[in-house]
C-alpha positions in Angstrom: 30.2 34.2 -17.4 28.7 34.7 -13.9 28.3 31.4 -12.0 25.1 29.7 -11.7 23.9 30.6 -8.2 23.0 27.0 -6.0 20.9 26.7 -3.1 20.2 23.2 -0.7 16.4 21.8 -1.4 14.9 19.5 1.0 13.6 16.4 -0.7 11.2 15.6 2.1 9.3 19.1 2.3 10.7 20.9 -0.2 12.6 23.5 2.2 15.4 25.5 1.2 19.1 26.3 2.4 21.2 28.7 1.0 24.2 26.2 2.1 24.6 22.9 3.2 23.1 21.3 6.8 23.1 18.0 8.0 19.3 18.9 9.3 16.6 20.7 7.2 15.9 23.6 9.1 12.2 23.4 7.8 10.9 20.0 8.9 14.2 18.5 10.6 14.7 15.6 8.4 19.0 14.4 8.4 20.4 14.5 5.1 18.2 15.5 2.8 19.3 18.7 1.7 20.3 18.3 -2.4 22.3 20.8 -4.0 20.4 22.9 -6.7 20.5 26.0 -9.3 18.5 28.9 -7.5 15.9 30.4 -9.9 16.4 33.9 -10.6 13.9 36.6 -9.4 11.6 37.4 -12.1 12.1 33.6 -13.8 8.2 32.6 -13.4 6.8 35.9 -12.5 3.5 34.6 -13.9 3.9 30.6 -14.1 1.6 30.3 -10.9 -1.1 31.8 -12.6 -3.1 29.5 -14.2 -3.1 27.5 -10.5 -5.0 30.5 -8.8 -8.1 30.9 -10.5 -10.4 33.9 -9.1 -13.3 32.4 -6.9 -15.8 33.8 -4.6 -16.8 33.1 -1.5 -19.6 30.4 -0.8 -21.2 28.7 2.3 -21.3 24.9 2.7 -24.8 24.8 2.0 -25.2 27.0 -0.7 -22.7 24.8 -2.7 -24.5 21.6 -4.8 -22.9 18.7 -3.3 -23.0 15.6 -6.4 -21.3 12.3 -5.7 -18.3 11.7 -7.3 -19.1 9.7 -11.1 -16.6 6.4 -11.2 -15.4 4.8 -14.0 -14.5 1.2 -13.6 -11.2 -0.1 -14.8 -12.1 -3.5 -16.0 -9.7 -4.8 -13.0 -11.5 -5.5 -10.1 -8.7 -5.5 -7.3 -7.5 -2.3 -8.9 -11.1 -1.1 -8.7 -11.0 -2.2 -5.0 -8.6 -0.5 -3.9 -9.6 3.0 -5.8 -13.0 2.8 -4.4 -14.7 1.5 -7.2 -13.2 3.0 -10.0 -11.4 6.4 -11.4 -12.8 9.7 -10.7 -13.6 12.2 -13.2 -10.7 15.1 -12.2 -9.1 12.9 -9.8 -5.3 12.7 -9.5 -3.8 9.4 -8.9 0.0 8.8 -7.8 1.2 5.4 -7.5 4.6 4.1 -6.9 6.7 1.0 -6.4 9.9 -0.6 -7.2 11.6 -0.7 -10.7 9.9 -3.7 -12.5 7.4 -4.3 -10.5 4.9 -3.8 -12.8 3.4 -0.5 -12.5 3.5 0.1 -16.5 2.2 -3.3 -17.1 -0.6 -2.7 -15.0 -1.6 0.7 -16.2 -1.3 -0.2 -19.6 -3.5 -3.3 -19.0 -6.3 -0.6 -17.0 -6.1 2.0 -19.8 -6.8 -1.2 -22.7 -10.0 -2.3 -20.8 -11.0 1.7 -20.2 -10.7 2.6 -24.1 -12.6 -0.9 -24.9 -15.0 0.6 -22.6 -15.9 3.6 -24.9 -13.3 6.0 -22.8 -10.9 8.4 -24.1 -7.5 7.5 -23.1 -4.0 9.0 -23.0 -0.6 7.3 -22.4 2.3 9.5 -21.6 5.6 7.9 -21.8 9.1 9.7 -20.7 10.8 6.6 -20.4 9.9 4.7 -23.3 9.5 5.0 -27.0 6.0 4.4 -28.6 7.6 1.8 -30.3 8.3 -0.1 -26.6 5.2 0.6 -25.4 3.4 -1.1 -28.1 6.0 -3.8 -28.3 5.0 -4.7 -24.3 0.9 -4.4 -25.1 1.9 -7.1 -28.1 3.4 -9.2 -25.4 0.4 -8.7 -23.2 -2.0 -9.8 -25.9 -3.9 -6.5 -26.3 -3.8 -6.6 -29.7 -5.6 -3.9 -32.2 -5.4 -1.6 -28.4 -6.3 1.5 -29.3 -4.6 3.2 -26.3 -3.2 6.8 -27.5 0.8 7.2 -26.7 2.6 10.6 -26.4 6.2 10.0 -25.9 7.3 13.7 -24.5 8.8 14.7 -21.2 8.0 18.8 -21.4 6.2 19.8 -19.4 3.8 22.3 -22.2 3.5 20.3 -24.2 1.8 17.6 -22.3 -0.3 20.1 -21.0 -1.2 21.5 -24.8 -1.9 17.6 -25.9 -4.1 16.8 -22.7 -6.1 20.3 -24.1 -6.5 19.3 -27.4 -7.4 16.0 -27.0 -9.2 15.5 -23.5 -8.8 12.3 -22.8 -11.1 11.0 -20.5 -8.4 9.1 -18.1 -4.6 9.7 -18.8 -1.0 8.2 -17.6 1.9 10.3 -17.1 5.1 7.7 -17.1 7.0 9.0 -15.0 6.5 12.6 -13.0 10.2 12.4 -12.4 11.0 12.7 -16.2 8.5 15.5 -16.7 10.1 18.8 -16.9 9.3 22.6 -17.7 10.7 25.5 -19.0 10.2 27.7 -16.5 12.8 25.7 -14.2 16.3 25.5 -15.1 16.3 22.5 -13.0 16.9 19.1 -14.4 14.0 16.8 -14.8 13.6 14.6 -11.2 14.6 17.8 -9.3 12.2 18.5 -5.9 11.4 21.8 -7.8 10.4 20.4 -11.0 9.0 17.5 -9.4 6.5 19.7 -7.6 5.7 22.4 -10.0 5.3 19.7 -12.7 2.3 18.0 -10.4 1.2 20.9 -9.2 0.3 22.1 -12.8 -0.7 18.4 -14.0 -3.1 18.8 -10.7 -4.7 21.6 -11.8 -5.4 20.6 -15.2 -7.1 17.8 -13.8 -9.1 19.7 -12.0 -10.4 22.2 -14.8 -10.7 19.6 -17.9 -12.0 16.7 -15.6 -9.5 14.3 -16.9 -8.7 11.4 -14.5 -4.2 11.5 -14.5 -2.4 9.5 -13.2 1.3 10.0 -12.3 3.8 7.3 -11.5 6.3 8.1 -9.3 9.9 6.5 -8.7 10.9 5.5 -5.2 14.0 5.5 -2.9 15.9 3.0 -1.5 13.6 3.0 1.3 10.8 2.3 -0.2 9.2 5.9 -0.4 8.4 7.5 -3.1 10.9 10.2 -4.5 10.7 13.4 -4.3 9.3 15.9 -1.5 6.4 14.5 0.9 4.3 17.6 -0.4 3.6 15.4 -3.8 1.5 13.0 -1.9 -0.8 16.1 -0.2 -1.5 17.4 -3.3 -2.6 14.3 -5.3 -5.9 12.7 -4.0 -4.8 9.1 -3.8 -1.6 7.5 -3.0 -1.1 3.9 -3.8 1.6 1.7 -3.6 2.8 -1.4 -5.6 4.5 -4.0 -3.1 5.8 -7.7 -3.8 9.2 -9.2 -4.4 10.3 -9.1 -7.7 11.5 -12.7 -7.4 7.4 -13.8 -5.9 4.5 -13.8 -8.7 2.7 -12.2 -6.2 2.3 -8.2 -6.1 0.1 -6.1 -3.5 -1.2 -2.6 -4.3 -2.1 -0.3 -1.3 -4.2 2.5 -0.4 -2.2 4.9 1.7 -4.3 7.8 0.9 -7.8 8.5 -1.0 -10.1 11.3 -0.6 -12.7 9.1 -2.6 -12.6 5.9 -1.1 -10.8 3.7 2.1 -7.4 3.7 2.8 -5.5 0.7 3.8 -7.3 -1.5 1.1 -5.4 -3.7 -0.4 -5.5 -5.1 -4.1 -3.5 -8.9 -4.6 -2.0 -9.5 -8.0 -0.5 -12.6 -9.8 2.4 -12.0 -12.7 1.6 -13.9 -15.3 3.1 -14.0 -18.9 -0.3 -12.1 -20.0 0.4 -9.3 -17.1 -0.9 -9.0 -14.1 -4.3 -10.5 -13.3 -6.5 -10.4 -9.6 -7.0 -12.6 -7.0 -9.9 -13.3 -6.0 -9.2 -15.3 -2.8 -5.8 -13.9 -1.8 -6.0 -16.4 1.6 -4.6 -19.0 -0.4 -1.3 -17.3 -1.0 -0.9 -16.5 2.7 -1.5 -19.8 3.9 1.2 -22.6 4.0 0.0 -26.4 2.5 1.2 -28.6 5.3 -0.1 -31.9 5.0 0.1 -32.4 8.7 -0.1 -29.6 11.1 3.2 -28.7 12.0 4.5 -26.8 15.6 4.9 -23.1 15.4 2.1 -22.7 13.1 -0.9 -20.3 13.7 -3.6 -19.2 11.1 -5.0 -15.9 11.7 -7.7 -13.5 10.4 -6.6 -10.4 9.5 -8.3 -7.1 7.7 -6.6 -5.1 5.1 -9.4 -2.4 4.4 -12.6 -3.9 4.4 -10.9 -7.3 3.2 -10.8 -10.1 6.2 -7.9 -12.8 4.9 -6.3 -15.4 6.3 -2.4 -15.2 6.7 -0.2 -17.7 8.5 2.0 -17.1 11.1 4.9 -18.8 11.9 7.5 -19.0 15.2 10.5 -20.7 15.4 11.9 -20.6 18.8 15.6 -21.9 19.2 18.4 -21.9 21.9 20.5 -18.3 21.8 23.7 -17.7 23.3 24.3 -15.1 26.2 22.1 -12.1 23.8 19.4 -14.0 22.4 18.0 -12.5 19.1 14.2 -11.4 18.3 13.2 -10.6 14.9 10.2 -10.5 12.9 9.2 -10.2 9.4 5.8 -8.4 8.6 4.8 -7.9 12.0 6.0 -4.8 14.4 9.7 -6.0 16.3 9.0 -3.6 19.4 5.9 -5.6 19.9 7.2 -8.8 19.3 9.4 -8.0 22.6 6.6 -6.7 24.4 4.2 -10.2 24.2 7.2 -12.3 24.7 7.0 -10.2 28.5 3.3 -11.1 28.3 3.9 -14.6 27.7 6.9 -14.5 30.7 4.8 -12.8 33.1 1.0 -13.5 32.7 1.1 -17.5 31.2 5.0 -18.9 32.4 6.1 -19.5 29.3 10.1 -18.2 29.5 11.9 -17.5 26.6 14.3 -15.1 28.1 17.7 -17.8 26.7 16.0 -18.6 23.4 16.3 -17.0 19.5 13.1 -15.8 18.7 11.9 -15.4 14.6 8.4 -14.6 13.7 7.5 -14.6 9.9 4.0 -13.8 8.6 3.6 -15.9 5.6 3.3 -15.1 1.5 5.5 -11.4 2.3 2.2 -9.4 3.8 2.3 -6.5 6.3 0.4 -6.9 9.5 0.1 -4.0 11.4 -2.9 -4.2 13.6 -2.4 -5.8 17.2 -5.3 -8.3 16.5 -2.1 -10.9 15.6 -1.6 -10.8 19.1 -2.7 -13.9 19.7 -1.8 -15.9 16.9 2.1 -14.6 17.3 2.0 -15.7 21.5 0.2 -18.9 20.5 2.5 -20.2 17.4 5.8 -18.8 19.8 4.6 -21.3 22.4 3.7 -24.1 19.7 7.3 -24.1 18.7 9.0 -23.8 22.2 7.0 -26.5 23.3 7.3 -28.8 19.7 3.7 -29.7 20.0 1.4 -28.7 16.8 -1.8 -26.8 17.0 -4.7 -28.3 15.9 -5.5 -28.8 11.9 -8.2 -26.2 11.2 -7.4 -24.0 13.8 -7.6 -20.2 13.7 -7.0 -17.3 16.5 -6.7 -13.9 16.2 -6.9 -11.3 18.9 -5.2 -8.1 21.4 -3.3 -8.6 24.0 -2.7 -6.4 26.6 0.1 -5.6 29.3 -1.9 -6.8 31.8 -2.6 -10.2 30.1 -6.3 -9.8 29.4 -7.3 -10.9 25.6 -9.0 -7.7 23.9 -11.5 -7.9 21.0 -10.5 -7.7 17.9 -12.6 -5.0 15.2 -15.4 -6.4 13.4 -14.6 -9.8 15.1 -17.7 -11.6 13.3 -16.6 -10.9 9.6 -13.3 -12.4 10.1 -14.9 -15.5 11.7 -17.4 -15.7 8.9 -14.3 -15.9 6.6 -12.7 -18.4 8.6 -15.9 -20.8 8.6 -16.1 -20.3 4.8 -12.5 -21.6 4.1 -13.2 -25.1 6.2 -11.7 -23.8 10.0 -13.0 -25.7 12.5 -12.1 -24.4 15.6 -11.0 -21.0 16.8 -9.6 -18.9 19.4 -10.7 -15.6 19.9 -12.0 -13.1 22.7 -15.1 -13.5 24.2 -16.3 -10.3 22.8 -15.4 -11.4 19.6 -17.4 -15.2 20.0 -21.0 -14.6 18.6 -24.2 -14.8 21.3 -26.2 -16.9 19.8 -25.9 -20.3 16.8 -25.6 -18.3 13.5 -25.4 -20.9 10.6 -22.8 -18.5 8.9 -20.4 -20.2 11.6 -21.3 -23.9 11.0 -18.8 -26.0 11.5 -16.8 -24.0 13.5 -16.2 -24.4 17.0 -15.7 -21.3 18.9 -14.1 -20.5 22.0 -13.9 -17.3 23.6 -11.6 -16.3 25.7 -10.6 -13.4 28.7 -6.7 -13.9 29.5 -4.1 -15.1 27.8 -3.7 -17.8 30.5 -7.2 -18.9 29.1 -5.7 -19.1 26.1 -2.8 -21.1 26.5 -4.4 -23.9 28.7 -7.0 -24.3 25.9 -4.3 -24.9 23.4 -2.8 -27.0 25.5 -5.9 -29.2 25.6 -6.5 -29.1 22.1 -3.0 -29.8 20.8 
């Protein structure tokens, strides 16, 4: 027998090599390139077919323009972070580490969807039926009457989505899907991409809702080439530690709806349920207030929430350390120079750690503040104020920037009890608003302002 011709795929773009490199030659990624069998010449003369349908050429305003139809999941955060619900057509691909509860969760969406009167379709590669209905027993959906395929081929899943035209359905997982027009073994970049790509455009002609969970890598992307996540409409992803009861779902992309929202779940034996006031994970219960301590207001989509943020500032030997978790290390650096230069406050011989509280993400600079202000708390062992909040930019040059939509996050803040807070001055409202009451507000231009203020209120 002749041998099976190999070539190198990328798994980041889906390039090919006919030999090994260290670098992709098509998007210059290092070592990505994964040995597999080449398909012959005439193997799938016509498998692209059915995903080039004949069309004519239209003008923008000739085409009907109809909002997009939503079907609510039953779940609010999931909701929330969709845009308000699943899309009739739309393609959904949402990842996360192993156990972290993306099958729960689905499982749990597709229950309250089919009690809602809608057609629904669970594909399972990884499980048996029998499994999947022995984890909705343990969830308490009892008498669900979710469909289940358990099938990995490719044709077949097509040929049951045809025949049965669910109105929303799950594919479990797109890295076990395979077809026969690839020799490829299932979780390959080429069967992973033709697989969606087909899945895609059945979506698009039947108006089913899919959606397809993906595996990730050790880095915490999701497997498979980067071209997945352009042809799929939304790209969410599950977060949390498996150890924490606490998950997070992200928006990273969504042609229907905002990106960078951000859903909070709590494990419970029952699955996953929402959060409704995700602040009170984030912040610490100190009975006393406690030095290196600063409460900010952050926005995850259109969500202001509180999140703590804490400093601990200690002696360092001759290379002093500065690390973060949840907030950007290069700009941790950069407002410990601030701090040096602009308010005096040295901590060129001390260890530097910054944690944001409860495992969140912050990456907008409106923590400026908050970070220089609880780093200065600790150095100095003298506690902020109980009730007190800041958030806001700093620049190079010292001046205090504003922070976006400045007067939702303070309207938050006065809701939750805060009682005084530091911001910029183009962030303090104009005029009394009662949505504020009770909350003292002090707007400020420099970061010099800043610190001799705290320094009067501590």
């Amino acid at each position: 027998m002749a041998k099976e011709k190999t070539q190198y795929t990328c798994n980041e773009c889906g390039g090919t090599s006919p030999r090994w490199l260290g670098k992709c030659p098509s998007c210059g990624a290092w070592n990505t390139l994964v040995e597999s069998v080449a398909e012959s010449a005439g193997a799938g003369k016509n498998r692209f077919a059915s995903l080039a349908p004949a069309s004519a050429v239209a003008t923008l305003a000739d085409i009907e323009a109809t909002d997009v139809a939503r079907s609510p999941t039953g779940i609010g955060e999931l909701d929330r972070v969709l845009g308000g619900g699943v899309v009739e057509g739309g393609v959904v691909l949402i990842g996360g580490d192993p156990g972290i509860g993306k099958s729960t969760l689905l499982l749990q969406a597709l229950d309250a969807l089919q009690r809602a009167n809608q057609k629904t379709l669970y594909v399972t590669g990884e499980e048996s039926g029998a499994q999947v209905a022995l984890r909705s027993r343990r969830l308490g959906l009892d008498g669900s009457q979710v469909q289940v395929l358990a099938e990995i081929q490719l044709e077949k899943i097509l040929a049951t989505l045809s025949a049965h035209k669910p109105a929303i359905a799950v594919i479990d997982s797109i890295q076990t899907v395979y077809s026969e027009q690839l020799t490829s073994a299932p979780g390959s970049v080429a069967q992973v991409r033709e697989c969606a790509a087909h899945l895609t455009r059945a979506a698009k002609a039947s108006g089913t809702a899919i959606v397809l969970v993906g595996h990730v890598t050790k880095e915490g992307a999701l497997a498979g080439p980067r071209v997945l996540e352009h042809m799929v409409d939304t790209v969410l992803y599950f977060e949390g530690d498996t150890h924490s009861s606490f998950r997070l779902i992200r928006a990273i992309k969504n042609r229907f709806g905002a990106v960078n929202e951000i859903g909070v779940f709590a494990m419970t034996e029952k699955g996953l349920k929402g959060v409704s006031n995700p602040s009170a994970i984030f912040l610490s219960q100190h009975s006393e207030p406690v030095p290196g301590s600063c409460v900010m207001v952050t926005l995850e989509g259109t969500r202001p929430m509180l999140v703590e943020i804490q400093a601990l500032v200690d002696s360092g030997g001759p290379s002093p350390r500065r690390l973060s978790v949840g907030l950007d290390r290069d700009r941790l650096a950069m407002l410990l120079a601030v701090l040096h230069r602009h308010a005096g406050v040295a901590c060129m011989d001390q260890d530097v750690f910054v944690n944001a509280v409860g495992g969140v993400r912050i990456s907008e600079p409106a923590a400026d503040l908050a970070v220089m202000l609880a780093i200065t708390s600790s150095l100095r062992g003298r506690a902020l104020p109980k009730g007190f909040i800041a958030f806001g930019e700093v620049g190079l040059a010292g001046e205090v920037r504003p922070a976006p939509r400045g007067q939702e996050r303070l309207k938050e803040a006065a809701k939750l009890g805060f009682s005084v807070a530091v911001v910029p001055k183009a962030n303090a409202p104009k005029k009394n608003d009662k949505a504020f009451e009770g909350l003292t507000i002090h707007g400020v231009d420099r970061i010099e302002e800043a610190m001799e203020l705290a320094r009067s209120l501590a």
